[in-house]
C-alpha positions as CSV (number, residue, x, y, z in Angstrom):
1,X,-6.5,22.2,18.6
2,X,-3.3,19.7,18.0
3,X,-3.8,15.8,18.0
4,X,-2.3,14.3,20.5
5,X,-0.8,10.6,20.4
6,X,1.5,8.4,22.7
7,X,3.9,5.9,21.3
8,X,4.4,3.5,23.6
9,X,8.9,2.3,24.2
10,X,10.1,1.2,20.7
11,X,7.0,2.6,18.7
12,X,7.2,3.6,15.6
13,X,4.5,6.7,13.7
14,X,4.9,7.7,10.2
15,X,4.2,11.1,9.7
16,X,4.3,12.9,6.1
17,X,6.4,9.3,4.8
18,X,8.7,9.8,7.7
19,X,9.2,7.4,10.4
20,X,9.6,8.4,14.2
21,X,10.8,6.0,16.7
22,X,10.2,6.2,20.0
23,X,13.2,5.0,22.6
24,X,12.6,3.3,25.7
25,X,10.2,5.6,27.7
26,X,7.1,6.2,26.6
27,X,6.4,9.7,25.6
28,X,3.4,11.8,23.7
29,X,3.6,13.7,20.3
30,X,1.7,16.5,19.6
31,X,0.7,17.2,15.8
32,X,-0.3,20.8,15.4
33,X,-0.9,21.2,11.7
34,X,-2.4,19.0,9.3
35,X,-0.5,16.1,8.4
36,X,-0.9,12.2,7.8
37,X,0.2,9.6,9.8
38,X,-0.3,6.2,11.0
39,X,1.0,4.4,14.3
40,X,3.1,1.3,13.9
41,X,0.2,-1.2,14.9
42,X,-1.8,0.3,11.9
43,X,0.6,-0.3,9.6
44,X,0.1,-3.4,7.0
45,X,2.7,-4.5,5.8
46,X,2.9,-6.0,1.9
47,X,3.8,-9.8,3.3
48,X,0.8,-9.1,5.3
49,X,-1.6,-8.3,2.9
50,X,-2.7,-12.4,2.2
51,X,-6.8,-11.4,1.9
52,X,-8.7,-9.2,-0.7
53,X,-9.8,-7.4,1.8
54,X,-6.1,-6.3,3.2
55,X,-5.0,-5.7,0.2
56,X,-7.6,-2.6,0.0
57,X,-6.3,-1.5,3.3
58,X,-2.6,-1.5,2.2
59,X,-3.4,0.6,-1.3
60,X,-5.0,2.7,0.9
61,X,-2.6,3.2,2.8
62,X,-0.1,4.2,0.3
63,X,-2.2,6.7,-1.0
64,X,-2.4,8.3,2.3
65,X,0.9,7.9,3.0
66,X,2.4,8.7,-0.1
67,X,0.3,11.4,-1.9
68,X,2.9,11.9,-4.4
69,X,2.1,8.6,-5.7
70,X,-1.6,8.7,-5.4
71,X,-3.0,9.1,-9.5
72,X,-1.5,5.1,-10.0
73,X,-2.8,3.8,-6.6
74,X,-5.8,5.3,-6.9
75,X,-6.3,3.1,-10.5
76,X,-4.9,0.5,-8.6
77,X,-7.7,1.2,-5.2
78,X,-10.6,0.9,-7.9
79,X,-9.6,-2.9,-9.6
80,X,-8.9,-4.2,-5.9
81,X,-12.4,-2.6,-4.9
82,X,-14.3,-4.4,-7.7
83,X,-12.5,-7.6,-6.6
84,X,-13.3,-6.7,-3.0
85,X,-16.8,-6.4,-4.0
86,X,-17.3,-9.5,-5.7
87,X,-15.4,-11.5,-3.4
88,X,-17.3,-9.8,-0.1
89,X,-21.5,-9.5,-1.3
90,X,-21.7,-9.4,2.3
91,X,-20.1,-6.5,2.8
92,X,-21.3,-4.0,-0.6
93,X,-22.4,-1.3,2.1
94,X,-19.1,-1.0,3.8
95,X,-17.2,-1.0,0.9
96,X,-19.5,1.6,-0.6
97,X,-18.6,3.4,2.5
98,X,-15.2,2.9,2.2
99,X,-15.1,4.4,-1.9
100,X,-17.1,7.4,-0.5
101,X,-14.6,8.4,1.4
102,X,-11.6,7.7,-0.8
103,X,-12.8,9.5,-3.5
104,X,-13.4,12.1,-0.8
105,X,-10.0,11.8,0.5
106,X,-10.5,10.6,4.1
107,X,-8.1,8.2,3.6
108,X,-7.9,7.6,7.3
109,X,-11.1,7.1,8.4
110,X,-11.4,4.8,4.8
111,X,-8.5,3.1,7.0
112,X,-10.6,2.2,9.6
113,X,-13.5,1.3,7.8
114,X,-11.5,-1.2,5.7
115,X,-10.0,-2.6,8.8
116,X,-13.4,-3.3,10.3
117,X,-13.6,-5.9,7.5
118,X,-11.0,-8.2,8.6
């Protein structure tokens, strides 16, 4: 079954590294093989990565956007977890949630459960 998503005028997805724009009329996208992506308003930014915990979300990111890349990010995913973890005692099950499913490569749903945090 494909997954369907609507970009609203002047959206913006990246699917696979690539970003699609959407022009002034709204319009739906249909994604029928596997294939990551992430609508604009899920996108963080580096300038917008100012908390520990937003920081996490953005190497995350990369390594689900850029899988190429992923062996150095992924070193880079576990120091910004132990600093998450010490900064966020709060918070030890989510994050514990959010490792289980990075080393399990649900990067997206690890998306969401790191954006829960902030």
């Amino acid at each position: 079954m494909p997954l369907k998503f609507t970009l609203r005028p002047g959206e913006k997805v990246i699917v696979n590294g690539a970003v699609i724009g959407r022009g002034e009329e709204p319009g739906s996208f249909y994604l029928f093989n596997k294939a990551n992506f992430l609508r604009g308003r899920e996108v963080m930014k580096d300038s917008s990565a100012d908390t520990v915990e937003k920081k996490l979300y953005l190497i995350i990111q990369l390594i689900y956007l850029f899988p190429e890349n992923a062996p150095e990010n992924l070193v880079k995913f576990e120091a910004i977890l132990a600093e998450t973890m010490r900064h966020r005692t709060d918070a030890l099950e989510a994050l514990t949630e959010v490792a289980r499913l990075v080393h399990g490569g649900d990067y997206y749903r690890a998306l969401k459960a790191t954006a829960k945090l902030f």
